[in-house]
N, C-alpha and C positions, 0 to 999 in steps of 0.2 A: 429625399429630393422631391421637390413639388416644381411642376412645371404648369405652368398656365397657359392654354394658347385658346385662340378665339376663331374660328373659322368661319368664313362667308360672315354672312351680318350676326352671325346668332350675338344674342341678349347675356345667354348663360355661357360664362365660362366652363371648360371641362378640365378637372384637375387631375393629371396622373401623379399617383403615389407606387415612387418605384420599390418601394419597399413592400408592398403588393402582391400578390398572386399576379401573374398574364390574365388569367383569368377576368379581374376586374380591367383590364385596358381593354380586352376583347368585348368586353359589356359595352363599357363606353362608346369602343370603335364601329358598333353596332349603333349605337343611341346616334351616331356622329353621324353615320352614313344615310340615318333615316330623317333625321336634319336636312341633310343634303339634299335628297329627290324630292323634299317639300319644295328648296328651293329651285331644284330645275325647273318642277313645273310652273310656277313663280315667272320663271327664267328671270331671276335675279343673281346672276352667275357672277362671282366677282373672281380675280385671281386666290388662287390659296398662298398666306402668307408664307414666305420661304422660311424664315427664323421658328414659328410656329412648327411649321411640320419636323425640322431639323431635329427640334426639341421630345415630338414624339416620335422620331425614328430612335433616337437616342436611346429613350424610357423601350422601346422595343429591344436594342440590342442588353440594355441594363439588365431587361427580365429574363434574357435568354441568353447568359454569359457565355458559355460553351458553343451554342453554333454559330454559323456563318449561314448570311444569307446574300442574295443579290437584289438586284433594283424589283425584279418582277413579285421574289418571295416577302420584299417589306410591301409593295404593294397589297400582296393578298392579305399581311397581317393587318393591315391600315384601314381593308377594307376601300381602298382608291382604285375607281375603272377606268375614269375619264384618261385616255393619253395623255393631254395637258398637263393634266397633275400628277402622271407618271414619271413627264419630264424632270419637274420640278421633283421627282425624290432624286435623281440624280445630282441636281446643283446642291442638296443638301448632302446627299454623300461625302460629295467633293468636298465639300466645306468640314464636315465630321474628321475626314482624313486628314486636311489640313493642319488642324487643329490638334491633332493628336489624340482623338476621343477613340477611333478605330482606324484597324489596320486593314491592307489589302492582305490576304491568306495567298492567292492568286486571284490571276485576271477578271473583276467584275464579282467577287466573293468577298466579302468584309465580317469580321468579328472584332467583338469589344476588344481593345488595348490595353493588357492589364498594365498598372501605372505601376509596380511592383516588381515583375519577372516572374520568378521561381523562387521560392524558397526549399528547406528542407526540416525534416522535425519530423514527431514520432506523434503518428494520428489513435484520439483516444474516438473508440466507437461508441456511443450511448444506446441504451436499451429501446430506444424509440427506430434506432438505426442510422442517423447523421453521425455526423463526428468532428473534432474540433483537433488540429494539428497544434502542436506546442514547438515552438521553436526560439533562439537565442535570437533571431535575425530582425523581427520584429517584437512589439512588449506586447500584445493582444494575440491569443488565441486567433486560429483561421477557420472559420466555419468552412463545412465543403459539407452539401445536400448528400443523400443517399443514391443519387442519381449519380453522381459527381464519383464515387467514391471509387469506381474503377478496378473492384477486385483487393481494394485493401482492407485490411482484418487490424481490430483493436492490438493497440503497440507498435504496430508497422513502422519502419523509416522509410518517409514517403516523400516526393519531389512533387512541389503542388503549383501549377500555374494559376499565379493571384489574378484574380478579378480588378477592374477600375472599380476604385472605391466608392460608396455610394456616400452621401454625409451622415453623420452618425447614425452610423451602423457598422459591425465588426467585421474586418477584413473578412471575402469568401474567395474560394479557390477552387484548382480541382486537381485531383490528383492522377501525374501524368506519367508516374511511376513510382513500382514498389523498390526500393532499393533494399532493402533488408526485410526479411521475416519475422516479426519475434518470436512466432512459432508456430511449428508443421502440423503438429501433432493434440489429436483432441479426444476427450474419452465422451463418446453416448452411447443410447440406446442402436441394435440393427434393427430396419425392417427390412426382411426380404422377401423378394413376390419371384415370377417364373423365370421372368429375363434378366433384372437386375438389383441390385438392394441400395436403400441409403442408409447412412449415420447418421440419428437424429444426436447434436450435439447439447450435452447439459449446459454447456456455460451460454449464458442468455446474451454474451456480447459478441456470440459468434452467430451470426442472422441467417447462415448457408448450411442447408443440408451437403454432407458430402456423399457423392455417387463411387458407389463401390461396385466396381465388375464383379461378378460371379467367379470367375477364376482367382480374386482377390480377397477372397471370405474365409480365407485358413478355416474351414469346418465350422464356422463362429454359427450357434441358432439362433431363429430367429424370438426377437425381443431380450436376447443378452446385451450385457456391459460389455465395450469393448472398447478400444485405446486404437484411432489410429491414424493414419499417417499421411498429409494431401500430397500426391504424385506432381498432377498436373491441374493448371487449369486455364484451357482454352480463351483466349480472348476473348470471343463471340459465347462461350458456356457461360450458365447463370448459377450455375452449381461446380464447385472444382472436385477434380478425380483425387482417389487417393486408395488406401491399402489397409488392410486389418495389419496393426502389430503384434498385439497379443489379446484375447480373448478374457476378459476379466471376471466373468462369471454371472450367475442370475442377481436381477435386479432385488433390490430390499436384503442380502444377505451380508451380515453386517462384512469377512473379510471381503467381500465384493466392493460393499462402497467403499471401506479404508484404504484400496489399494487405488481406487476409481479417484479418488481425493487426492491423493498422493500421481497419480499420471495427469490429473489435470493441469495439477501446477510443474509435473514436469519434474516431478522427485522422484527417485530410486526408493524401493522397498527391502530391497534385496541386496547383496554382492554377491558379485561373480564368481566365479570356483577360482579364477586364479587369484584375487585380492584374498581370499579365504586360505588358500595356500600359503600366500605370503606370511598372515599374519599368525598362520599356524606352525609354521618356521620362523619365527622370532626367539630366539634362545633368553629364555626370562630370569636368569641365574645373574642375582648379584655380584662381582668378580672381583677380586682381592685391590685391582687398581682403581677399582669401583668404588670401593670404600676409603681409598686414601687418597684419590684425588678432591672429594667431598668432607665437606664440616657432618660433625656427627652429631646428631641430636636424638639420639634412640634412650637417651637417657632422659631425655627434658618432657614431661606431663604435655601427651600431644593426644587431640582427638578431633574426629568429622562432626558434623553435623549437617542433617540433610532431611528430607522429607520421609512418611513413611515409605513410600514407595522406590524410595532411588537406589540405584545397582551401581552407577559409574560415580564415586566420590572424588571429584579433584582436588579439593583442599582441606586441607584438615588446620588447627591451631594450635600451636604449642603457647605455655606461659610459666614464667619463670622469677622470682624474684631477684635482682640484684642484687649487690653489697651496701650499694650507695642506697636501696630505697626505690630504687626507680622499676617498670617491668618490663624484661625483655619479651617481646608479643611476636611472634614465630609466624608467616601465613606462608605453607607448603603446599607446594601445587605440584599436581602428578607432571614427570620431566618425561613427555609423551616424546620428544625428540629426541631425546637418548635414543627409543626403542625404532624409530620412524625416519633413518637418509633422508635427506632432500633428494627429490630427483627419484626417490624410489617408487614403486607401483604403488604402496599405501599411503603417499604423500602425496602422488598424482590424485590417487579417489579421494582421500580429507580434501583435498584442495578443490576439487569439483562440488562434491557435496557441499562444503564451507562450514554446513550446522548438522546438529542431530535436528529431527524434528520430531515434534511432542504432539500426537493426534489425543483424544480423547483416551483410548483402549490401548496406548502403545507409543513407547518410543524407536523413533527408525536412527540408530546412531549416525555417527558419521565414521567412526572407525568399528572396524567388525570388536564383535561380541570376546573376543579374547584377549584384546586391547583394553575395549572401554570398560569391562566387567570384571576384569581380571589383572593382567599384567598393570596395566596404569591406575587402576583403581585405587584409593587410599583404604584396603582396608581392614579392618582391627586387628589385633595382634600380628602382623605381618610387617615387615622391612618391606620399606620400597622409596624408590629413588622421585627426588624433587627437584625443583628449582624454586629458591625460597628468597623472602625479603624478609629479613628478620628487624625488627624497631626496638628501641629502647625509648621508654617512655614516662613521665613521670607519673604523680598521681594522679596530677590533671588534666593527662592526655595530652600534653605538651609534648614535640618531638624532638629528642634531644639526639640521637643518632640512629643510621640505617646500614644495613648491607643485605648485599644481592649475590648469592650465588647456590652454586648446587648441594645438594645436602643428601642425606640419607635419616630417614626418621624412620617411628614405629608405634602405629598409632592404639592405644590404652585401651580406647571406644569408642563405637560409634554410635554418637546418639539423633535419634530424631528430632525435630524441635519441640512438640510434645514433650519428650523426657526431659530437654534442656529446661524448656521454660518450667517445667516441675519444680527442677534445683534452684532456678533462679526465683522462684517467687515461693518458695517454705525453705531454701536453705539448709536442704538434707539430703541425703544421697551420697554417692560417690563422683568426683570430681563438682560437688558443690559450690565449694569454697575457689576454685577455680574459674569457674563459670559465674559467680555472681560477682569474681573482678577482672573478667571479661567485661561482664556486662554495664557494672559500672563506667569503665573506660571508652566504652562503645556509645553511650549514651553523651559523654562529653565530647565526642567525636562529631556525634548528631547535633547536637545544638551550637556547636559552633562552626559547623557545617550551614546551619539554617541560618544563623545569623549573617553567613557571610553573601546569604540570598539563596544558596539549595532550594527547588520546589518540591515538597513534598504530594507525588503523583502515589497512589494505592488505591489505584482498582478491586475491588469483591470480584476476588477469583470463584467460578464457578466450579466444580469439580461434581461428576454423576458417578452415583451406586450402580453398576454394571453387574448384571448376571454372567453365565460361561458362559454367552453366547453373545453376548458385546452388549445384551438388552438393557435401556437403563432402567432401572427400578425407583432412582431417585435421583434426587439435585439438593447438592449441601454447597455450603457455602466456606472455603479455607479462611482460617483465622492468621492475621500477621500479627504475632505476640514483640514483643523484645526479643527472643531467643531470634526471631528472624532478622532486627535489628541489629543483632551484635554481629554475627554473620556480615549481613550488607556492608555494616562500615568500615568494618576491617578490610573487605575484598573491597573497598571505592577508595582504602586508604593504599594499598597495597598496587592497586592501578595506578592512580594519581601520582605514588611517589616513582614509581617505574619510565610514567612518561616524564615528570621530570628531570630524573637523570637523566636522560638522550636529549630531552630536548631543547630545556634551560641551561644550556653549555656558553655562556656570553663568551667565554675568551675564544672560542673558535670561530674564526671568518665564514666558514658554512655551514649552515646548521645538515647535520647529518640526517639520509633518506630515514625515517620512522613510519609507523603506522599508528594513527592516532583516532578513539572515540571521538567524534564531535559532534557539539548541538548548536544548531546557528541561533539568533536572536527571533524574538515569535516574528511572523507578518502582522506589521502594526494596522491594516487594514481589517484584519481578523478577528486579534485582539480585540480595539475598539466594539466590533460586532458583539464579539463574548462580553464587555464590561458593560455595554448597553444591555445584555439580557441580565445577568445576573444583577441589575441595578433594577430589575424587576420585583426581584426576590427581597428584595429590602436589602441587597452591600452592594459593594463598593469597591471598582478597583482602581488606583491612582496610576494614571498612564502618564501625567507628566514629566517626570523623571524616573529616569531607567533605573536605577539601584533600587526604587519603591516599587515597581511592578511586584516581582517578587514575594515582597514580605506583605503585601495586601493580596495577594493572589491566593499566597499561603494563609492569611487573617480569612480570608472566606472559603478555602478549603477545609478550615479547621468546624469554620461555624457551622458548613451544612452535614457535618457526623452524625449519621442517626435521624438526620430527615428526609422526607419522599426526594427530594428535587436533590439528593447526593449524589445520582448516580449519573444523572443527567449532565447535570454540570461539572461530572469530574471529567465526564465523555467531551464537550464541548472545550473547555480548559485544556484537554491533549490533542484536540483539531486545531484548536488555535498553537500550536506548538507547530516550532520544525520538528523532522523526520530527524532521529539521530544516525549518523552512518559511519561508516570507516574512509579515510581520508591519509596519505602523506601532507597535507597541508593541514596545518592547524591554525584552528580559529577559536580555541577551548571548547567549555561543552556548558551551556548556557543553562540547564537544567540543573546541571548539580552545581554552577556555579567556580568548575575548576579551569582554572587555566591551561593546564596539561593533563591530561586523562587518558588511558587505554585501556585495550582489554587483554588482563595477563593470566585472569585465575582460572580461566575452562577450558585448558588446551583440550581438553579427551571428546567436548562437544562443540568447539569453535574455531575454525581454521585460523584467521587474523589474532589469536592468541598461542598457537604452534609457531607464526610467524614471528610474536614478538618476540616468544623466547630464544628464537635464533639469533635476531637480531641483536638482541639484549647482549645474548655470550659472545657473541662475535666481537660488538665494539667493545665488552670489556677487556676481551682480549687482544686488542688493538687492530682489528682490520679496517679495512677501505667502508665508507658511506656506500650504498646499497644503489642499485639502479633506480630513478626517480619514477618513470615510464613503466617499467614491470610493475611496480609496487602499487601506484597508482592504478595500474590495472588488475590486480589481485583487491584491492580495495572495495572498487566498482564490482568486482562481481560477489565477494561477498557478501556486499550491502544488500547485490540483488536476490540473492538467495537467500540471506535472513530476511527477506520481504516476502519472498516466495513459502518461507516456512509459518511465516504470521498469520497469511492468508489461507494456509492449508489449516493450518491449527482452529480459527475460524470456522472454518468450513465443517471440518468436523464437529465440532461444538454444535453449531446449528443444525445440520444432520442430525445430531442425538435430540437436539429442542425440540424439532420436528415430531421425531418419533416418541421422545416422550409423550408428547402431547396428544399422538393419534388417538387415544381411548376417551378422551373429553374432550370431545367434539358437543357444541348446547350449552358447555358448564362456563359459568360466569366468573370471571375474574377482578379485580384490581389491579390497575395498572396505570403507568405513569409515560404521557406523551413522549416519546423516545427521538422524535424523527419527524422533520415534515416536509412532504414535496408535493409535487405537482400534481401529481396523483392520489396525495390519501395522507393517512399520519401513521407511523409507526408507533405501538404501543406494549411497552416493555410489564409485563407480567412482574408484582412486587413480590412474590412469593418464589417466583422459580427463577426470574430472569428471564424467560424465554418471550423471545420477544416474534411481534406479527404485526400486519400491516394491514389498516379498516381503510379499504379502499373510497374513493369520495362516488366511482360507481356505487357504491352499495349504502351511499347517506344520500334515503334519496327526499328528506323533506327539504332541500334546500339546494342552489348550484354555489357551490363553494369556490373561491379565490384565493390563487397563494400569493402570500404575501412575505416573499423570501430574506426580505431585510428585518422581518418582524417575526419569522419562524413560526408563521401562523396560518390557516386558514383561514375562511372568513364567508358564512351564508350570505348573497348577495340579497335575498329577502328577510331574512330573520335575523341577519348580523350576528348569529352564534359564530364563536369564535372557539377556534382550538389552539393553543398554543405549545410548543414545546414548555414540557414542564408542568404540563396540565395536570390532576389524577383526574382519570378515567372510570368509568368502568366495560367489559369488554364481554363478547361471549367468540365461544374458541367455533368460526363458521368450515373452515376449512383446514386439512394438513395435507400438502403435498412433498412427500420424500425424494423424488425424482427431481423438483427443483429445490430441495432443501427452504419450503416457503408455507409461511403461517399465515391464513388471514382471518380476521378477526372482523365483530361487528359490533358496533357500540348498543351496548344492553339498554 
């Protein structure tokens, strides 16, 4: 907003820009006032125009949204002595008030009128320390200053009194209460001194040290990891109180930070003695009604396959031939709900949990080690109880019939994918002949999967050589063969057909409660952004009809295999994606391209697939459609916790990057621009993946400019440019383990 006014005779107009610091109107109001006593002594006194000052009382309350002031306090900001024209801020009051621009608070007190109210939404905090509330009530984000921000903490549900909107500029507010927490609880470093100690917090979007009483320090020393818990905090306090939980041990000691990772996002390490109880009383004895209320398949060529490392196997494959020619294709998934009541204390904790989670050094399950290691596990020579979808299928992976229920198998062997992909590519071994028509059938799975728009997403998983002591020694890189592809499609065919039996029911009038994967359509705003960079790189993605995104997406996924800028834009290609989540409503799953989708094969590591398969046996069995509102709510927090597990899994990752890295510190690398912000470029190391950030502090032949629409940089004297997708070269200047952060400097 640009307001013009002209005061006394002056020549130069003075322009306030409310968009501004006060600062700069306080300059002016200064420049104004020494204006003025040229003209007393002048005595060239003319009236002060009333619209004019109105205008700059206005740009006064703009810049100062939160207080109130009265006639005398705009006076002082205005820099106005004369009585006369003290009067006159009055008649311009009145007229502000009028108007609607501001309100009386009480008698002879006024603050800006937010044009808005209150809204509500959940405030994300940025590393700088403002924060931006997201809410359904309006379509723009709500800025609210660091000032503003009133004791709320990143995720908050906060009630924010909107500001009068300025003209383009993004709604600001302030936050006038915390309505919900998203969380109490924060793992740092103690320091303690004679009278009282703080929690210095590792997550860099919590800005507050927390004050911990001395009678509050459970014995914790000082400079340990600790986990703990904010009590109280004062209105008037600039730091909030709060309590050691438990003492996590000394810093750099690798179970210290795995478990520090694991309390930051607020995951369990451990069970309790009495879930351990439960599960240590589960009678794991097959039972004679056990076997005859089940189809028997201990006869039919069934086997796992799984990585080298995995302990909790939930599916295994059975395959069989026909009379007709056609193959019947078996996918048996451990029947975790036979052994696990609703309602019982080990369905309370799966259901808290939702996921296992998979740190670098360790998986923390989600059902104790007797469950997911043992009793549910599928494995070798052993009988154990399923719940299966067994297909008949011709040779061309056409699906000619299915069925769904509980089964009893016994699985041959268990192979790795290594050994699988062995048989499958020389055609020798045992179970050979089995597996390479598997994999046949799986591949006609695939490609008619991709035709029908499937994106094909595969990330280069990292994986680190670890010593006994969690140290990494190296960084390899897992290979995804066929053997991993035959797996995949069976378990996406075996989903797929699951949700649509519950949910493709046209002759029923209400489609019955389910729980369903879903993946919504990209943000076409994104996109766009993504198809303009990789039109950089010499392709192409055709955004004008929806059914060719897809298969052009996938045409330049295929072509960057094997070149620097593959990892780049496979990272960019999945930001421009929705978030996949669990849902009662379905909207299909836009990624793989299916109409009905869920998730049934990992009950032993995924709670929403414990749920299906209740669900699944109940409606076969003829019960009522399932509460809409519980379900829904069991959904949402799932989602939230497979979010919660991405981010710890994360975390750990670069923790190990870190530390691998601390020994070459000088040594110079190759690396390709990974990232670019306002602050510097991230730059992903091609040899380990570990990636660091050259801050633009530390480039100092030049002042550099982002330029966020172009994913670039830019020397404002030299016009060097840095762009995402650059290669680089780097030297490794810093490793700090304590914020899990590499910085680098361009060699």
């Amino acid at each position: 907003m640009k307001l013009i006014s002209k005061f006394y005779a002056l020549k130069i107009p003075i322009v306030l820009n409310f968009s501004k610091s006060s600062d700069i109107i306080l300059t002016l109001q200064k420049e104004l006032y020494t204006n003025m006593t040229k003209k007393k002594k002048n005595k060239e006194r003319r009236n002060l125009n009333v619209n004019a000052l109105k205008n700059n009382i206005l740009g006064a309350f703009a810049n100062n949204p939160s207080q109130t002031f009265n006639y005398k306090q705009i006076a002082r900001y205005l820099l106005i002595k004369n009585p006369e024209e003290k009067k006159l801020i009055l008649s311009s009051l009145s007229l502000l008030l009028e108007e609607g621009y501001i309100e009386e608070v009480y008698t002879g007190k006024f603050k800006l009128k937010s044009k808005g109210g209150h809204i509500i939404g959940k405030i994300e905090i940025t590393t700088a320390g403002y924060g931006f509330v997201v809410t359904d009530a309006i379509e723009e984000d709500v800025f609210v200053s660091q000032k503003n921000l009133n004791h709320a903490l990143n995720g908050d549900t906060v009630k924010v009194y909107l500001f009068a909107r300025k003209k383009k500029l993004n709604p600001e507010g302030e936050v006038v209460e915390v309505l919900e927490r998203a969380r109490t609880n924060f793992v740092g470093t103690i320091e303690i001194s004679d009278r009282y100690a703080f929690c210095i917090p590792d997550s860099r979007q919590m800005p507050f040290d927390i004050f911990i009483p001395l009678d509050k320090l459970q014995n914790a020393q000082n400079g340990q990891k600790v986990y703990v818990r904010i009590t109280d905090w004062p209105e008037k306090a600039k730091n909030p109180f709060g309590e050691i939980v438990e003492i996590l041990g000394d810093p750099g000691e690798n179970e210290t930070e795995m478990h520090a990772i694991l309390a930051e996002f607020g995951l369990p390490y451990k069970f309790s003695k009495e879930v351990e109880k439960a599960a240590n009383e589960i009678n794991d004895r097959i039972t004679d009604p056990d076997y005859k209320e089940r189809k028997d398949f201990r006869k039919t060529t069934t086997f796992t396959i799984d990585p080298d490392d995995a302990k909790d196997f939930d599916d295994a494959l059975s395959v069989k031939k026909l009379i007709n020619g056609n193959w019947e294709v078996g996918i048996h998934i451990a029947d975790v709900t036979h052994y696990i009541p609703s309602k019982s204390l080990l369905d309370a904790e799966a259901y808290e949990r939702a996921t296992s989670v998979y740190l670098v050094d360790r998986v923390i399950p989600m059902l104790p080690e007797r469950l997911s290691n043992n009793i549910c596990s599928l494995r070798p020579k052993e009988e154990k109880l399923c719940f299966s979808v067994v297909f008949e299928l011709d040779n061309d992976a056409n699906l000619r019939d299915e069925w769904f229920g509980k089964t009893v198998i016994y699985s041959d062997r268990r192979f790795t994918y290594r050994e699988a992909q062995e048989r499958i590519d020389k055609g020798t071994g045992d179970f050979a002949n089995e597996l390479q028509i598997l994999n046949n059938l799986a591949q006609k799975l695939r490609k008619d999967r991709f035709n029908k728009g499937a994106i094909s997403f595969e990330r280069e998983e990292v994986k680190f050589d670890l010593d006994e002591h969690g140290k990494p020694l190296g960084i390899k890189f897992m290979e995804h063969g066929l053997s991993n592809e035959l797996v995949e499609e069976f378990m996406l065919l075996a989903n797929k057909r699951v949700a649509n039996f519950i949910g493709n029911k046209k002759e029923k009038k209400e489609k019955r409660t389910f729980i369903y994967r879903i993946h919504d359509t990209p943000n076409q705003e994104k996109l766009q952004k993504f198809a303009g960079f990789v039109r950089k790189f010499g392709h192409n993605i055709m955004l004008n009809e929806t059914n060719k995104i897809s298969k052009s997406l996938n045409s330049v996924l295929n072509e960057i295999k094997g070149k620097p800028e593959q990892n780049i834009i496979e990272t960019l290609a999945v930001r421009s994606m929705a978030k996949a989540v669990y849902s009662i409503t379905n909207i299909g799953h836009y990624g793989l391209a299916f109409k009905y989708y869920t998730h049934f094969t990992s009950p032993i590591r995924r709670y929403p697939d414990m749920m299906v398969h209740r669900m699944l046996y109940d409606y076969m069995n003829g019960h009522p459609s399932k509460s809409k509102m519980k379900y829904e709510n069991r959904c949402r927090h799932s989602s939230d916790m497979e979010q919660r597990a991405v981010e710890a899994e994360r975390a750990s990752v670069k923790y190990k990057q870190v530390e691998f890295m601390q020994d070459k510190i000088g040594k110079e690398f190759e690396g390709i621009i990974s990232g670019v912000t306002e602050y510097g470029i991230f730059v992903e190391i091609i040899e380990n993946k570990c990636e660091g950030m050259v801050a633009t502090r530390d480039m100092m032949d030049d002042f550099y400019e982002y330029d966020e629409d172009n994913y670039c940089i830019t020397g404002r004297q030299t016009g060097n440019k840095f762009q995402l997708g650059d290669p680089v070269k780097i030297v490794v200047l810093r490793t700090n383990l304590s914020k899990k952060q590499l910085d680098f400097a361009l060699a």
